[in-house]
C-alpha positions in Angstrom: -6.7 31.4 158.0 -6.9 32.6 154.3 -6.3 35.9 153.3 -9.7 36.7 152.0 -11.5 35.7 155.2 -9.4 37.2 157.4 -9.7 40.6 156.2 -13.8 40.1 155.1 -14.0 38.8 159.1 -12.4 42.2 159.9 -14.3 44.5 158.3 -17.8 42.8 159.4 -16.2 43.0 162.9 -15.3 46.7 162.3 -18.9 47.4 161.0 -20.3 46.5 164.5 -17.8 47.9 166.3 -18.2 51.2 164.9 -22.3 50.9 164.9 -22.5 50.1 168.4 -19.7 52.4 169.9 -18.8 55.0 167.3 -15.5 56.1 165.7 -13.8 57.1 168.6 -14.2 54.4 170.3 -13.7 51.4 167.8 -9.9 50.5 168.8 -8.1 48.0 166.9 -8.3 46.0 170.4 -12.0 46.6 170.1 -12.1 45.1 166.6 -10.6 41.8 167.8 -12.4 41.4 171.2 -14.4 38.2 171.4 -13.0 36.7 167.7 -9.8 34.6 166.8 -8.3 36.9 165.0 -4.9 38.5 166.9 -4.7 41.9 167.0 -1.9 41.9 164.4 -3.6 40.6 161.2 -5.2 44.3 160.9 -1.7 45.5 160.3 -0.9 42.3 157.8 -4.0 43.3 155.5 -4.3 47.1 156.1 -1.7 49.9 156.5 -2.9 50.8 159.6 -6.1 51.9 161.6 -7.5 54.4 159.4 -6.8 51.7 156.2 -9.1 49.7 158.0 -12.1 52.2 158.6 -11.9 53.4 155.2 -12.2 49.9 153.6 -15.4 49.4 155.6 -16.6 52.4 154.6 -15.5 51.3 150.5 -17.4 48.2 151.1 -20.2 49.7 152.9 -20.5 52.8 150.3 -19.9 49.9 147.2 -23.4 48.3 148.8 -25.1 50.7 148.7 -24.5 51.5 145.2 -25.2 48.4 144.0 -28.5 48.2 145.3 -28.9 51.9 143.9 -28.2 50.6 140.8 -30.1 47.3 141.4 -33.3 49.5 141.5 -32.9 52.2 139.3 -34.7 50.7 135.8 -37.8 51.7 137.9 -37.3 54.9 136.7 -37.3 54.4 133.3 -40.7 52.6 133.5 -42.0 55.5 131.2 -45.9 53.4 131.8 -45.8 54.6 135.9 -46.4 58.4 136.6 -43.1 59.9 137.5 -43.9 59.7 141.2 -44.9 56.2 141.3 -41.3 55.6 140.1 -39.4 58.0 142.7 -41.6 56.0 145.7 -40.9 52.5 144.5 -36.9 53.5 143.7 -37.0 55.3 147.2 -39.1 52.0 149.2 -36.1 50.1 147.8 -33.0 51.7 148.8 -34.8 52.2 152.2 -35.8 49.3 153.1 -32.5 48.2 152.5 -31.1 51.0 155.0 -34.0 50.2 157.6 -32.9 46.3 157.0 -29.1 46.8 157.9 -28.6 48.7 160.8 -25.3 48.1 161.3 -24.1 48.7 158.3 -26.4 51.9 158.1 -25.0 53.2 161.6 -21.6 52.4 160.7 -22.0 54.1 157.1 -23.4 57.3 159.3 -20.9 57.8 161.4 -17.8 57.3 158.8 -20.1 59.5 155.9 -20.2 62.5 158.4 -16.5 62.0 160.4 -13.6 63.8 159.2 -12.2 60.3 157.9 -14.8 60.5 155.4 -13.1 63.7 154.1 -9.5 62.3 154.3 -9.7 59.3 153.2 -12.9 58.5 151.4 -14.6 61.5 150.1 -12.6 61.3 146.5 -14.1 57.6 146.1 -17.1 58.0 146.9 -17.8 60.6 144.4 -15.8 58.3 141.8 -18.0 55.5 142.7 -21.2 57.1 142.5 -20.6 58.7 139.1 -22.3 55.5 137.1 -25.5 56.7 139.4 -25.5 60.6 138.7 -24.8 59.7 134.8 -28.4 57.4 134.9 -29.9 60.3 136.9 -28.8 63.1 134.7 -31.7 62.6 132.1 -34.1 63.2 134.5 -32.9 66.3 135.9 -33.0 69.7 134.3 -29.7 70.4 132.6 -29.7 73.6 134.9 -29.7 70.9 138.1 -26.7 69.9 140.2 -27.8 66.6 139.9 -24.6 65.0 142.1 -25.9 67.9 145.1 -29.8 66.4 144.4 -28.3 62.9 144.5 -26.7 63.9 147.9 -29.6 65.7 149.4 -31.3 62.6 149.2 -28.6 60.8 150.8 -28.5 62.8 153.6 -32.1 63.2 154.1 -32.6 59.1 154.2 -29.3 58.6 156.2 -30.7 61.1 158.6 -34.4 59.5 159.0 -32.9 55.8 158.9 -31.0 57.0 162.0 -33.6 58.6 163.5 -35.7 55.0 163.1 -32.8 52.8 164.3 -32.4 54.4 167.5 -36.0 54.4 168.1 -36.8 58.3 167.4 -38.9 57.8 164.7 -41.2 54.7 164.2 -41.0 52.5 161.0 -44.6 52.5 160.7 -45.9 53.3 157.0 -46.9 57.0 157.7 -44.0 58.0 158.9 -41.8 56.6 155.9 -44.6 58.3 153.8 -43.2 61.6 155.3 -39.9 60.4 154.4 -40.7 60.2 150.7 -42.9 63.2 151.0 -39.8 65.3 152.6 -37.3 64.0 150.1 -39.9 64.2 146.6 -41.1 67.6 147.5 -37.6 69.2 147.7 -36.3 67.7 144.4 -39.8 67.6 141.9 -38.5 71.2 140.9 -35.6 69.8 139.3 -37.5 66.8 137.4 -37.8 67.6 133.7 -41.4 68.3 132.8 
C-alpha cells in the first residue's frame, strides 16, 4: 500500500468514525474495523491517537476554507446590494455543510472537544487568517472581525447539526432563518 493512501484511507475512515460515534468513542480499533488496513499503520503515519484526530480535523478545517475562499469574490460584486452578496456567500458555504455530513459532524465534534484546544486551535486561527484579511474591508475598523468570522461559524455549525440529525428541516424557510439569524447579528459591523 503507498504511503499517501494509506494515511488519506485513514483519515476518511476516522471522519466516519467520529461522525457516527463521537470522540470518545472513535478507538484506533474502531478506525480499522471493516478495512484492510492493520491497526498499526496509524502509528507508521501518525505519532499517535490524538496525531490522527487532529490531521482530520487539519484536513477537514483546510476544506472548509477553501470553499470559503472559493466563494468569497461574491462579495466584492460591488453591482449586488450588500445583502444579496452575504446570502449568496452564505447559500454557498452551507450548502456545502448541509452536503457533507460527515465531514460536518466530525468537524463539530473535534471544533468544540478539548482536542480542538490542544492540538488544533493555534492552526486554525493561522489558517483562517487569508479569510479575516479579505473580510477586514468590510467590517468597521472598530470590529473584531476574526470574533464576527467566528460567530458565524458557530451559528452555521450549530444549525447544520441541528438539520443533520433531523431537528431542523432543510426546507428553504428554515435556512432563510439561518441567514436571517446570522445577517442580523453582524449588519452592525458592515461599513456603511
Amino acid at each position: 500500500m503507498k504511503h499517501y493512501d494509506v494515511q488519506s484511507r485513514l483519515i476518511d475512515r476516522t471522519i466516519i468514525v467520529i461522525a457516527e460515534n463521537g470522540l470518545d468513542k472513535t478507538t484506533t480499533k474502531a478506525i480499522v474495523k471493516g478495512t484492510d488496513i492493520n491497526e498499526a499503520y496509524i502509528y507508521r503515519y501518525f505519532s499517535d491517537k490524538e496525531d490522527l484526530l487532529s490531521h482530520v480535523f487539519d484536513t477537514l478545517d483546510e476544506e472548509l476554507v477553501a470553499k470559503v475562499m472559493q466563494h468569497l469574490p461574491v462579495m466584492y460584486m460591488r453591482e449586488l446590494e450588500y445583502e444579496l452578496r452575504c446570502r449568496v456567500f452564505f447559500e454557498a458555504v452551507w450548502k456545502f455543510l448541509l452536503g457533507n455530513k460527515e465531514k460536518c459532524l466530525a468537524f463539530v465534534r473535534y471544533y468544540y472537544s478539548p482536542y480542538f484546544t490542544k492540538y488544533s486551535a493555534e492552526s486554525h486561527k493561522r489558517r483562517y487568517v487569508p479569510v479575516v484579511e479579505k473580510f477586514k474591508e468590510a467590517f468597521k475598523d472598530e470590529a473584531d472581525v476574526w470574533m464576527i468570522l467566528n460567530h458565524i461559524l458557530n451559528v452555521m455549525l450549530d444549525f447544520a447539526v441541528k438539520a443533520h440529525n433531523g431537528q431542523m428541516s432543510e426546507e428553504d424557510h428554515y435556512v432563510e432563518h439561518v441567514f436571517l439569524v446570522i445577517y442580523a447579528s453582524v449588519k452592525q459591523y458592515f461599513r456603511e
